[in-house]
C-alpha positions in Angstrom: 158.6 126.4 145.0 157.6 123.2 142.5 153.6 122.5 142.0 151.6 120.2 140.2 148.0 119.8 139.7 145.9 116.3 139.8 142.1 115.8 139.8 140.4 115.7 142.9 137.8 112.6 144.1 134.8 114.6 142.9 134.6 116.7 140.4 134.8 120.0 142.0 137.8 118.9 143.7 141.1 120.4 142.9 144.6 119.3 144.5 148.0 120.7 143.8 151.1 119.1 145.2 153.7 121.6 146.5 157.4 121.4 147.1 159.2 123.9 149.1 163.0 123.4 149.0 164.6 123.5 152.5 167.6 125.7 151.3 164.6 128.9 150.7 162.9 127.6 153.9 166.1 128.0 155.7 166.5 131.8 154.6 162.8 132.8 155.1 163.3 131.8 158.6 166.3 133.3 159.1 164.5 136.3 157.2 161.9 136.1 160.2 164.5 135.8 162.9 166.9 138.8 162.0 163.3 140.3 161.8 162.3 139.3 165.7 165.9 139.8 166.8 165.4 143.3 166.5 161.8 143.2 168.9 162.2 140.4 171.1 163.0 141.5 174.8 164.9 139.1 177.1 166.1 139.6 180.9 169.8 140.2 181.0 169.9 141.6 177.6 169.3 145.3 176.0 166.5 145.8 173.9 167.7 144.3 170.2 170.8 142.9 171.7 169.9 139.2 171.9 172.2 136.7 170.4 170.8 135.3 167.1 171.0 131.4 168.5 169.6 132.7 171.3 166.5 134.1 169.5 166.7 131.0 166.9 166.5 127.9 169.8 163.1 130.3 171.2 161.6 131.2 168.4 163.2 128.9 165.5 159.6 126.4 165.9 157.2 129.5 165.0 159.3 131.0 162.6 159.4 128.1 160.8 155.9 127.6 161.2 155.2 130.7 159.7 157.4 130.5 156.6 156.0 127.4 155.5 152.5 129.1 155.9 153.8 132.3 153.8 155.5 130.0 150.8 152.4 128.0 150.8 150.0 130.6 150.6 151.8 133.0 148.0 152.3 129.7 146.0 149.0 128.6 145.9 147.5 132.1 145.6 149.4 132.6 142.0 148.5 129.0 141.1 145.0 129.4 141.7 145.4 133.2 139.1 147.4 131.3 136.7 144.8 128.7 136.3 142.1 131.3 136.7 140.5 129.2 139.3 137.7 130.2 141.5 138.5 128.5 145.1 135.2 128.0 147.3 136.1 127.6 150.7 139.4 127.4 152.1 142.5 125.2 150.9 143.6 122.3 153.4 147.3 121.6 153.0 149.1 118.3 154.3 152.3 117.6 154.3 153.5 114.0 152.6 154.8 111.8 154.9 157.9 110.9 152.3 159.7 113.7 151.9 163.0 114.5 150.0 165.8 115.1 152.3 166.2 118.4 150.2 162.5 119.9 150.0 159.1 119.5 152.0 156.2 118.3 150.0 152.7 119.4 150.5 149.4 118.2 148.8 146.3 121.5 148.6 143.2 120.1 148.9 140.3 122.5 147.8 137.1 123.0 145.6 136.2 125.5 143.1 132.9 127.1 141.6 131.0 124.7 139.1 131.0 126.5 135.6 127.3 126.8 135.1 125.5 127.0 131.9 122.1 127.8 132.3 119.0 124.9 131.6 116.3 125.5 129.0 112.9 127.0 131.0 110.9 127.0 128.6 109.6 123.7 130.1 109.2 124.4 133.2 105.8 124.6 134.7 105.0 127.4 137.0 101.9 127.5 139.6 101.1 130.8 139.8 99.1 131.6 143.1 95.8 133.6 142.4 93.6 135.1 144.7 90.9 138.5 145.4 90.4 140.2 148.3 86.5 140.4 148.5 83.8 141.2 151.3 84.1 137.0 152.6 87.9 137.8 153.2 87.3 140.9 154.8 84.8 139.8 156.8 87.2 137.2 158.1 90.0 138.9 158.6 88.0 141.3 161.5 86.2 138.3 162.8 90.3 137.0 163.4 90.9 140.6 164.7 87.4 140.3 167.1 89.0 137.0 168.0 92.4 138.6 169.1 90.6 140.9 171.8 88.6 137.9 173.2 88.1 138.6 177.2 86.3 136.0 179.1 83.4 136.3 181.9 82.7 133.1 184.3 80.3 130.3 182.9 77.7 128.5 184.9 77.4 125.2 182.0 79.6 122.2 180.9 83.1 123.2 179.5 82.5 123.9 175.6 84.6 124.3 172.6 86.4 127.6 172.6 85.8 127.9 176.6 89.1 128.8 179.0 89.0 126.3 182.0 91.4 126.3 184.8 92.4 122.8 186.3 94.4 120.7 188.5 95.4 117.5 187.1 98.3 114.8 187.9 99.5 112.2 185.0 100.3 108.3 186.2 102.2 106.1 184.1 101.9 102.9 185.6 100.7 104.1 188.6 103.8 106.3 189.1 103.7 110.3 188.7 106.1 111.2 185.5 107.9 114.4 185.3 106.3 117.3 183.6 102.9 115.5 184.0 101.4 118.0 187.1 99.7 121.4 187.0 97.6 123.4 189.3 95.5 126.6 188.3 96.7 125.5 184.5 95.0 127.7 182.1 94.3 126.1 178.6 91.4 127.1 176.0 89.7 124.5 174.8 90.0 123.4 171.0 93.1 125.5 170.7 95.2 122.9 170.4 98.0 123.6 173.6 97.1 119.7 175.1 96.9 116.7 172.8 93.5 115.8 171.4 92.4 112.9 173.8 93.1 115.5 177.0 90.7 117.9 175.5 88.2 115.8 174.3 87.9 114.5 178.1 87.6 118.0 178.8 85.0 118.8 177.2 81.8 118.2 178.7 83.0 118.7 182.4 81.7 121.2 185.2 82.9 123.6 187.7 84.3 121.8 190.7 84.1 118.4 188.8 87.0 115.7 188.9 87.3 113.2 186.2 90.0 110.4 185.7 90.7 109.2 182.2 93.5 107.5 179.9 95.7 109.6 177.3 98.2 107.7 174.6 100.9 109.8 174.0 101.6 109.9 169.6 104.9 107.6 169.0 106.7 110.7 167.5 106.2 112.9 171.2 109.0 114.2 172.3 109.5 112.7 175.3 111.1 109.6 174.2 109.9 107.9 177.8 105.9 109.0 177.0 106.5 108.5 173.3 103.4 105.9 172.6 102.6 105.2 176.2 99.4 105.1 177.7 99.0 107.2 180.9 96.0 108.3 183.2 95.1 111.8 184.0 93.2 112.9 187.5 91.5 116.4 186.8 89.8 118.6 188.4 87.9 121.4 186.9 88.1 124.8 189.0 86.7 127.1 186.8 85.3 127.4 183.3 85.3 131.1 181.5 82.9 131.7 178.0 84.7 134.0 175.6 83.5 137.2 174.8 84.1 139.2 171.9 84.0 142.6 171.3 81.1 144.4 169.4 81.5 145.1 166.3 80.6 149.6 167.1 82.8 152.3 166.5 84.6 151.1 169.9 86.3 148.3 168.3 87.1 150.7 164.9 88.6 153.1 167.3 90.6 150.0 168.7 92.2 149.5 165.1 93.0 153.2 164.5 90.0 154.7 163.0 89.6 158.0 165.3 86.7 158.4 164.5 84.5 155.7 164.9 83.2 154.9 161.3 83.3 151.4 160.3 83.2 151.8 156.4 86.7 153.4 156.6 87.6 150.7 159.2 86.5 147.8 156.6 88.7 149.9 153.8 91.3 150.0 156.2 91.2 146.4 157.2 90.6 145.8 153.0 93.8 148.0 152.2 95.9 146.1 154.8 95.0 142.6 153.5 95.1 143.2 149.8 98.8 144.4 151.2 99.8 141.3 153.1 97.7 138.4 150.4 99.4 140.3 147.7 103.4 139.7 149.6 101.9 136.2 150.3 101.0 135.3 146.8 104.7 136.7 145.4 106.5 134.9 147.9 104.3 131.5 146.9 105.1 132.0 143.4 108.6 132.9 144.3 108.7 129.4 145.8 107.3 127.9 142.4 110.1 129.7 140.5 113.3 128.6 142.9 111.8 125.0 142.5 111.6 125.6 138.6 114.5 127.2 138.6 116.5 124.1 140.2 114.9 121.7 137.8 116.5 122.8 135.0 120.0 123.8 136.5 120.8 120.4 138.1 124.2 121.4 139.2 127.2 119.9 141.2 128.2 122.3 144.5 131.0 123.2 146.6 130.9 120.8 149.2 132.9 123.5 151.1 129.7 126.5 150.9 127.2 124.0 151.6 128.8 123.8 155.0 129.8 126.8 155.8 126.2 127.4 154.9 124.6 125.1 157.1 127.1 126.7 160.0 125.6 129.6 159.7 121.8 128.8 159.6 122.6 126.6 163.1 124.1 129.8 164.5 121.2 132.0 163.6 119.0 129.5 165.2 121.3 129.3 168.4 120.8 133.2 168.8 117.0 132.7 167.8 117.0 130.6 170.7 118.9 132.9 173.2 116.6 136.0 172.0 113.7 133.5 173.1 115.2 132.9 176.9 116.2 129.1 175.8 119.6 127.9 176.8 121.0 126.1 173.2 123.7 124.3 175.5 120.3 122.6 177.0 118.9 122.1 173.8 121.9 121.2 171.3 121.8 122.3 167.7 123.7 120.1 165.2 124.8 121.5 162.0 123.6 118.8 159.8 119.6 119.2 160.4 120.2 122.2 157.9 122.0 120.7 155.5 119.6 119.8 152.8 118.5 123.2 153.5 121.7 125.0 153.1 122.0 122.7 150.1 118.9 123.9 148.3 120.0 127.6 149.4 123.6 127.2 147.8 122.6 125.8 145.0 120.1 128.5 144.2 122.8 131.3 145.1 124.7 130.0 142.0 122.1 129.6 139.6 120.7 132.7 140.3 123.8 135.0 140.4 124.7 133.2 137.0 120.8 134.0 135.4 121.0 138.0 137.0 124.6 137.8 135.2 123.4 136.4 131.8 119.8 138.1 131.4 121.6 141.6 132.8 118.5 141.2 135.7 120.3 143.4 137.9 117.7 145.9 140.7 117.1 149.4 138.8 117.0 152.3 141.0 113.8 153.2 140.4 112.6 149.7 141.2 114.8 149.8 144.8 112.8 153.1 145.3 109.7 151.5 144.4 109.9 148.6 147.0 111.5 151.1 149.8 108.4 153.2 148.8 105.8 150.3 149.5 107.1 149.3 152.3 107.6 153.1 154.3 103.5 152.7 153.6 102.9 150.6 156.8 104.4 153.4 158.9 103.1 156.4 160.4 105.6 158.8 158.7 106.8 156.8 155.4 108.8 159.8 154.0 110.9 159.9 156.6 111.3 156.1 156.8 112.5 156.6 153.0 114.7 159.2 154.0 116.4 156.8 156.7 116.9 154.6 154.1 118.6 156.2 151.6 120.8 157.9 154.2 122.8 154.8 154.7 123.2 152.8 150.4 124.1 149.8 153.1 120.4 149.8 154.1 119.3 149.4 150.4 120.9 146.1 149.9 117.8 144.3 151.3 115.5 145.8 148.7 118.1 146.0 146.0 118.2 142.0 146.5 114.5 142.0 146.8 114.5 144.0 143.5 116.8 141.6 142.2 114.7 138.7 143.2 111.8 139.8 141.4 113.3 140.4 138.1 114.5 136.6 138.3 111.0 135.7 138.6 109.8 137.9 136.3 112.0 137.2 133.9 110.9 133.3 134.4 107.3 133.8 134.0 107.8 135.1 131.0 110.2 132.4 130.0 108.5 129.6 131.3 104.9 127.8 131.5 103.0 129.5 133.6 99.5 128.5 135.2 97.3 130.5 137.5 96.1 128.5 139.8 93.6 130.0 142.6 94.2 129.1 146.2 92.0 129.6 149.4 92.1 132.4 151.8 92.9 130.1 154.7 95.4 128.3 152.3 97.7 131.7 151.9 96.9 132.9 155.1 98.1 129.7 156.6 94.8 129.1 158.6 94.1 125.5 160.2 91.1 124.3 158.1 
């Protein structure tokens, strides 16, 4: 086995050409066929007992097939150590169309890890998400929860914001019925946003047993490319219109969120406790954002071509089975690979830096800091030492919080290294409330 190395088109690519002389093919197959002649069964003949050119004009195609697959990959396997190359992805071999009547000659096409040398942060500017839990938040946050456990009671008054109205209606384009445009007994509360802006607003207004005919333009990005910025007409009919109702704010609706007994101090504590909990995961994982970016800004490097898709492939499987837990059919609904790809280049890219910083900066998860997160997060259960105890039964189901741990060192580690300003952001903002 001959090889030789030569630069690649880019410059993470690597190719090695690869001779294999025929004479050394020739006795790894026969190596292989002695080897099958000793399995292979065939009518007429005892087990073992089948003539060698019998066995070779069979088998002789595969054999060789795998022999050349062997030599190749033990070849390229030491030339990748000797070189101390780290391969991303997998190797793709062709074989040279001119070939010595003597040998078989193969090019290895592959890419390896970029060598990274970590970017000066000491410029980088970090937005550092601020924000206090006070009364207003609170106050908010049961109003949502109020809002959650809305009933409705019949309304004798004009459909208003907020309402739920039941209605028959049939959509005409051109005079013509389209699909997907006809409903009766369709539920939809008004102002939350399930029918586009212009069907509401005619809505709006209307009474019980009331029918109304009025024009909708569908936005030019709507997903049906045959409504996509057409003008249609709608025929309604309003059958019934329902005010919302929420509950009372008594010791009912505390005993609704847990508190046994009634009192609604320790359900406002409660409710105060939780949301410090979830603003405070909100605000880390904004900042985390700020960091990543920050991060990339200084460490502008080259990638595998070969990770980024196998990257992508898996992001557009996880959405597939996201899909099928849903009840969607993906066949119905194709997913293609490249609408994560600027994703999965962001993610890959990050993967290296950050494996390269832990490396460098020894930011590797402490044990007491893994306990520390598994600790936190047993809090939102009922019994959270025996949710610990589940955890550390299994050291496989601490590699979520030892990478979590990991994380947060990194962006520790960078706010401290970096220019950091806190910057304080709205309740609704981290909450991700519509305005």
């Amino acid at each position: 086995m001959q090889t030789q190395e030569n630069a690649g088109v880019s410059a993470l690519e690597r190719r090695f050409d690869m001779a294999i002389a025929k004479a050394d093919l020739d006795k790894e197959v026969q190596h292989r066929l002695r080897e099958l002649s000793g399995k292979v069964k065939m009518a007429g003949f005892r087990p073992g007992k089948v003539p060698m050119n019998i066995v070779a004009q069979q088998y002789g195609p595969q054999a060789q097939s795998e022999a050349i697959s062997a030599i190749l990959e033990k070849a390229f396997g030491e030339e990748v150590r000797s070189r101390n190359l780290r391969v991303a992805g997998y190797p793709r071999i062709e074989q040279k169309a001119a070939t010595g009547q003597d040998k078989l000659e193969f090019t290895a096409i592959f890419e390896v890890y970029p060598e990274i040398k970590l970017g000066d942060v000491s410029e980088a500017t970090i937005d550092r998400a601020t924000l206090t839990v006070g009364d207003a938040e609170v106050d908010k946050t049961i109003g949502a929860l109020r809002k959650q456990r809305v009933t409705y009671v019949a309304a004798d008054r004009p459909a208003a914001q907020d309402d739920r109205l039941t209605i028959d209606f049939t959509g005409r384009k051109g005079g013509e019925e389209f699909e997907g445009g006809k409903a009766v007994d369709f539920v939809v509360v008004l102002g939350a946003g399930m029918m586009l802006p212009d069907f509401e607003a005619a809505l709006a207004g209307m009474k019980t047993g009331e029918s109304k005919t009025f024009d909708v333009t569908f936005p030019a990005d709507y997903h049906a490319k045959n409504l996509a910025g057409q003008q249609v007409q709608f025929d309604t009919v309003m059958k019934k219109i329902e005010a919302p109702k929420l509950p009372e704010l008594d010791a009912d609706f505390a005993r609704i969120l847990g508190v046994k007994d009634g009192d609604l101090t320790k359900m406002r504590d409660e409710v105060k406790t939780n949301l410090e909990r979830e603003v405070k995961k909100r605000l880390q994982a904004k900042t985390k954002n700020q960091v990543m970016d920050a991060l990339l800004s200084v460490n502008n490097i080259d990638v595998p071509k070969a990770l980024v898709n196998m990257e992508a492939e898996q992001m557009a499987e996880h959405a597939r089975k996201d899909m099928e837990t849903r009840g969607m059919d993906p066949k119905k609904s194709p997913i293609e690979v490249s609408w994560f790809t600027d994703h999965a280049l962001r993610r890959v890219k990050l993967g290296l830096v950050f494996a390269e910083l832990v490396k460098e900066k020894e930011l590797q998860a402490k044990p007491e800091q893994v306990k520390a997160i598994v600790e936190e997060y047993a809090q939102t259960f009922e019994d959270p030492k025996e949710v610990v105890r589940w955890y550390y039964s299994e050291p496989q189901r601490l590699a979520e919080a030892e990478a979590l741990a990991m994380e947060n060192n990194v962006v520790e580690w960078m706010l401290a290294n970096a220019k950091v300003a806190d910057k304080p952001v709205s309740f609704d903002e981290i909450m991700g409330n519509a305005a």
